[in-house]
C-alpha positions in Angstrom: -18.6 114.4 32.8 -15.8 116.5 31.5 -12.5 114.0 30.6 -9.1 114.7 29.5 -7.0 112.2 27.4 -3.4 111.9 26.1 -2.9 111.9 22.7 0.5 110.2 20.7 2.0 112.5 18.6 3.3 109.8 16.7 -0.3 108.0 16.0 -1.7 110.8 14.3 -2.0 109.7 10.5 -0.7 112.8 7.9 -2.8 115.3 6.5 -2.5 118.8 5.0 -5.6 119.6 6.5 -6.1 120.8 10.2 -9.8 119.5 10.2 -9.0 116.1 9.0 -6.7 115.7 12.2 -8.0 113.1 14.4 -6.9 115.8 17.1 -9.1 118.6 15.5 -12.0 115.6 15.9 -12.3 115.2 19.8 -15.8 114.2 21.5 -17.6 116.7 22.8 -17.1 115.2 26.2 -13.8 115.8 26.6 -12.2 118.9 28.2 -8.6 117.7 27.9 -5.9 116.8 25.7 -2.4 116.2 26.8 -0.8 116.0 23.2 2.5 113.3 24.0 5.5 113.9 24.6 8.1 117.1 24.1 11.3 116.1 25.2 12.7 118.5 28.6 16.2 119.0 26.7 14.1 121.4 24.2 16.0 123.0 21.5 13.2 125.1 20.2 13.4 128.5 19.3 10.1 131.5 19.2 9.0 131.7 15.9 10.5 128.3 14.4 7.3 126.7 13.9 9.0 123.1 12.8 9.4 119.7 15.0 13.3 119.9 15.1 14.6 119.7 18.7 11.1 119.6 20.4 11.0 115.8 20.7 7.4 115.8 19.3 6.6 113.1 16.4 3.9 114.6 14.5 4.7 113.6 10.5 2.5 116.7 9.2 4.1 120.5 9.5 3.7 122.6 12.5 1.0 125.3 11.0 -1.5 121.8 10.4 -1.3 121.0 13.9 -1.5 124.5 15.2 -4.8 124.6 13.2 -5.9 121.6 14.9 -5.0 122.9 18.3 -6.7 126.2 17.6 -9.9 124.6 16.6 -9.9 122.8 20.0 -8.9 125.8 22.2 -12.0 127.2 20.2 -14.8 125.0 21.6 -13.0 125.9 24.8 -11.0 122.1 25.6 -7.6 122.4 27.3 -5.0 121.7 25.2 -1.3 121.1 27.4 1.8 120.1 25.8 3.0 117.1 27.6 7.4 116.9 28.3 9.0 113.9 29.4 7.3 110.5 30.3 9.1 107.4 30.2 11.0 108.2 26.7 12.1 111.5 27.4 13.6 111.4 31.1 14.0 114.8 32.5 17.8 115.5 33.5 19.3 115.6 36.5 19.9 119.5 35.7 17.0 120.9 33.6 17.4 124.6 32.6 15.7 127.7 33.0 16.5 128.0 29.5 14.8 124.8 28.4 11.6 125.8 30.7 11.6 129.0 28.4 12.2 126.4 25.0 8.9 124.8 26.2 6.7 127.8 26.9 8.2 129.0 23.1 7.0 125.7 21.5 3.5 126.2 23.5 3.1 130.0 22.7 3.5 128.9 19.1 1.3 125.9 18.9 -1.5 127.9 20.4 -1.8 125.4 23.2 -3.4 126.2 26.9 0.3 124.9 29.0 2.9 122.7 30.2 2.3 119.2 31.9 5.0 117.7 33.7 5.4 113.9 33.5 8.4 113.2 35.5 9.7 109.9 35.7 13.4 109.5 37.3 14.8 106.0 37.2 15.7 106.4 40.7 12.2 107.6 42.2 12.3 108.9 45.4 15.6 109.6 46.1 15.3 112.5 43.3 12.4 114.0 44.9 14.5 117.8 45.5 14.5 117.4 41.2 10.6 117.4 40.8 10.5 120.5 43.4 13.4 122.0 41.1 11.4 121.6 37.7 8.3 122.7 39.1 9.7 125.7 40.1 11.6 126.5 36.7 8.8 126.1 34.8 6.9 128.7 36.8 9.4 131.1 37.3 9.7 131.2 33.0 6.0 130.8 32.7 4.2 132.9 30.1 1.1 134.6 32.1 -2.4 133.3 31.1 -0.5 129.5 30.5 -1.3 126.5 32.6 1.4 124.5 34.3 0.4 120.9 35.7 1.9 117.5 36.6 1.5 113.8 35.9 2.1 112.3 39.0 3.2 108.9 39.7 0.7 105.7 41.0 2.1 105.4 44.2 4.1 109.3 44.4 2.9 110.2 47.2 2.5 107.1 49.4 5.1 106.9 52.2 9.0 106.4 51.3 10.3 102.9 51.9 13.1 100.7 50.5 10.6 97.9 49.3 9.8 100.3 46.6 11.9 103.0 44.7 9.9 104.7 43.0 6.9 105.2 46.5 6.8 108.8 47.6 8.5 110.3 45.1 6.1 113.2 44.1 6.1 114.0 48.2 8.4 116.6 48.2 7.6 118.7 45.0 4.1 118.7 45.9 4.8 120.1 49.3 7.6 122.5 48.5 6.2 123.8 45.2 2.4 122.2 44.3 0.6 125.4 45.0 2.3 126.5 41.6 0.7 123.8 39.8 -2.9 124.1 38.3 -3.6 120.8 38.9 -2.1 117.2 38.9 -3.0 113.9 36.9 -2.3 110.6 39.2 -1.3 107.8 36.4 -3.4 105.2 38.5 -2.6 102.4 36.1 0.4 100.1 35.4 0.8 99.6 39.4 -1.2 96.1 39.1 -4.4 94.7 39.9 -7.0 96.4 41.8 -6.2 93.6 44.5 -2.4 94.8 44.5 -2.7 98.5 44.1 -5.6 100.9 45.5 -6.1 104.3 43.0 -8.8 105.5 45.8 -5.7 105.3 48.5 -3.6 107.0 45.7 -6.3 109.7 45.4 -6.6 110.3 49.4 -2.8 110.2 50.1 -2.2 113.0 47.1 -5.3 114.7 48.6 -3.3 114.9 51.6 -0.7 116.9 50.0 -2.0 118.8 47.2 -5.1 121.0 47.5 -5.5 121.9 43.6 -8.1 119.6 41.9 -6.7 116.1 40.9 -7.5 113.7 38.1 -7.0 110.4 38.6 -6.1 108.2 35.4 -7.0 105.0 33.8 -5.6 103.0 31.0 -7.7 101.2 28.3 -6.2 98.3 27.3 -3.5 96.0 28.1 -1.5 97.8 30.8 1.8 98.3 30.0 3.0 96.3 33.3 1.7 93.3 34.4 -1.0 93.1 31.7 -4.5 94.1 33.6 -7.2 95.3 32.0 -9.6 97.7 33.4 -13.3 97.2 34.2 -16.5 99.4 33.8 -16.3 99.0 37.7 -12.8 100.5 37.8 -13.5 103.4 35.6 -16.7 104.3 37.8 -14.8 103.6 40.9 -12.4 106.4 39.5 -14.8 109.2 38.4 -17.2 108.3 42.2 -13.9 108.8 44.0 -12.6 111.9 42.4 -15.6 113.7 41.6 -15.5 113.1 38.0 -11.7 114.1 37.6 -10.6 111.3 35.0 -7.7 111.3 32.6 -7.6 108.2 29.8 -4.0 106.7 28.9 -4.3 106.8 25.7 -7.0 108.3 23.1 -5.0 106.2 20.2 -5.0 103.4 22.6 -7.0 99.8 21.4 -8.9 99.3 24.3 -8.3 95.1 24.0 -12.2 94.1 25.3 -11.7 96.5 28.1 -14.3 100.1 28.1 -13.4 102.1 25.0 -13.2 105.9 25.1 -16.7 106.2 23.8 -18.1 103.5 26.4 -16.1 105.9 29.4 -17.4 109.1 27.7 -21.1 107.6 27.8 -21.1 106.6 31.8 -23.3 108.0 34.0 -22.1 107.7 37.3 -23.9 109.4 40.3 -21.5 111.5 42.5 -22.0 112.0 46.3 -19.4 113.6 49.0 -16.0 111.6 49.2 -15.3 109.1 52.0 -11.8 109.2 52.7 -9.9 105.6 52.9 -5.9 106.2 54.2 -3.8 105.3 52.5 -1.2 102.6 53.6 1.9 103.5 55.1 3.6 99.4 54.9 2.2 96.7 53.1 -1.4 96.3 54.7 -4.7 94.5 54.1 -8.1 96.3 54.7 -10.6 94.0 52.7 -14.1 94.3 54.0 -17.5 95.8 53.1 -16.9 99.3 52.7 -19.2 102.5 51.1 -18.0 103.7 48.0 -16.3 107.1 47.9 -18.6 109.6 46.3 -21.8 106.7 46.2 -23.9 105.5 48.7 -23.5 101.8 47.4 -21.9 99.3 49.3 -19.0 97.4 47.4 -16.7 94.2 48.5 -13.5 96.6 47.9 -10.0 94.7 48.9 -7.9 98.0 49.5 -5.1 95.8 50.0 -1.3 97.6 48.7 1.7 95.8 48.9 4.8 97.7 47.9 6.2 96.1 44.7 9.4 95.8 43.3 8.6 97.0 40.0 7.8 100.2 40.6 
């Protein structure tokens, strides 16, 4: 089961050494690495080859983690360069000259792309921005680079005014997905499976992107409302998107819950998947239902209700 994880920038202990880098040291298993985060309002320039103005918070110098990257790209993983997330928020006007910052510092890392983790403060209601980015980054894309988005838990569920941040990947995905070579849903910090459904996340972004999609889990204590994952929810993910996972994060203590090398060690049968809808209002469907992609039959409460904190 291929897997793709993110990796802090800022967790990575210094070295001089490229194969000393816990970055250089991946599992086999995974396929992935989204190395976290470059900041959208890049200042970097081709040929550089330091960390000022990129917003990345590696303590070694940039030819050490090129190394690293290279040694990756060499057993064939993906390696993206992650922009934005919750500590770099993309502006309300990001550049075509910033795009072509971005694609600089990637060219020069040696790294496979871009991946777009957008997080406005006001959600939906700057849905034209996400179609705007996408389409910067694409039109400044270097060919033979990857361009894909982290999409949000509950993006691309129907708008409403319970929740600000629901359907806010809607838009960009139908105006300008087809540009993207994939999409991670971050299926985690949206509350307890009884609260918040990642198989109705999966089918209503299926519904609007046709490009594979990943959908995410966090080890540890999720950084809202404290859950912690199961082995059930990890194999629920990987049955129900034909073992398309991302893990948030590979630096990550995984507090009791699955570690990376228990998730990398599953062995989860995949069948066809069973589509569940997802909700359009706050709705309760709890009853005895076959597993997506398993022919087991599961007590699965897909209830959703809209929450605030979102």
């Amino acid at each position: 089961m291929p897997v793709g994880v993110y990796y802090q920038s800022w967790s990575e202990p210094w070295s001089s050494n490229p194969s000393n880098l816990t970055l250089a040291k991946m599992e086999s298993k995974i396929t992935m690495v989204y190395i976290s985060f470059a900041q959208p309002g890049c200042t970097y320039k081709a040929g550089q080859k330091t960390w000022a103005g990129t917003g990345l918070q590696f303590s070694m110098d940039f030819a050490v983690v090129a190394g690293a990257i290279k040694i990756l790209t060499d057993r064939k993983v993906t390696v993206m360069i992650s922009v934005g997330g919750a500590t770099y928020p993309y502006p309300n006007t990001f550049t075509a000259l910033e795009a072509e910052s971005l694609w600089a510092l990637v060219k020069d890392l040696g790294a496979s792309g871009i991946d777009i983790d957008w997080e406005p403060a006001n959600g939906s209601k700057d849905s034209p921005i996400f179609s705007q980015i996408i389409s910067i980054y694409d039109s400044a894309k270097p060919a033979g680079l990857e361009l894909s988005a982290a999409c949000w838990s509950t993006g691309a569920f129907p708008v409403t005014s319970v929740s600000v941040y629901q359907g806010m990947n809607i838009q960009g995905l139908k105006e300008q997905g087809h540009k993207l070579s994939w999409i991670n849903i971050m299926s985690y910090d949206a509350g307890p499976p009884q609260a918040y459904s990642a198989v109705a996340a999966y089918v209503a972004y299926s519904d609007i992107f046709d490009g594979p999609i990943y959908l995410g889990v966090e080890i540890g204590t999720q950084a809202w409302g404290g859950y912690l994952i199961t082995d059930m929810d990890v194999q629920l993910a990987i049955e129900t998107s034909n073992n398309h996972i991302f893990i948030w994060s590979y630096q990550k203590a995984p507090n009791g819950t699955p570690s990376i090398k228990d998730i990398l060690d599953m062995n989860v049968t995949v069948s066809p998947v069973i589509a569940i809808p997802a909700p359009v209002t706050a709705v309760t469907t709890s009853s005895l239902v076959s597993c997506p992609n398993c022919q087991k039959n599961l007590s699965l409460n897909l209830t959703y209700t809209p929450a605030s904190f979102m």
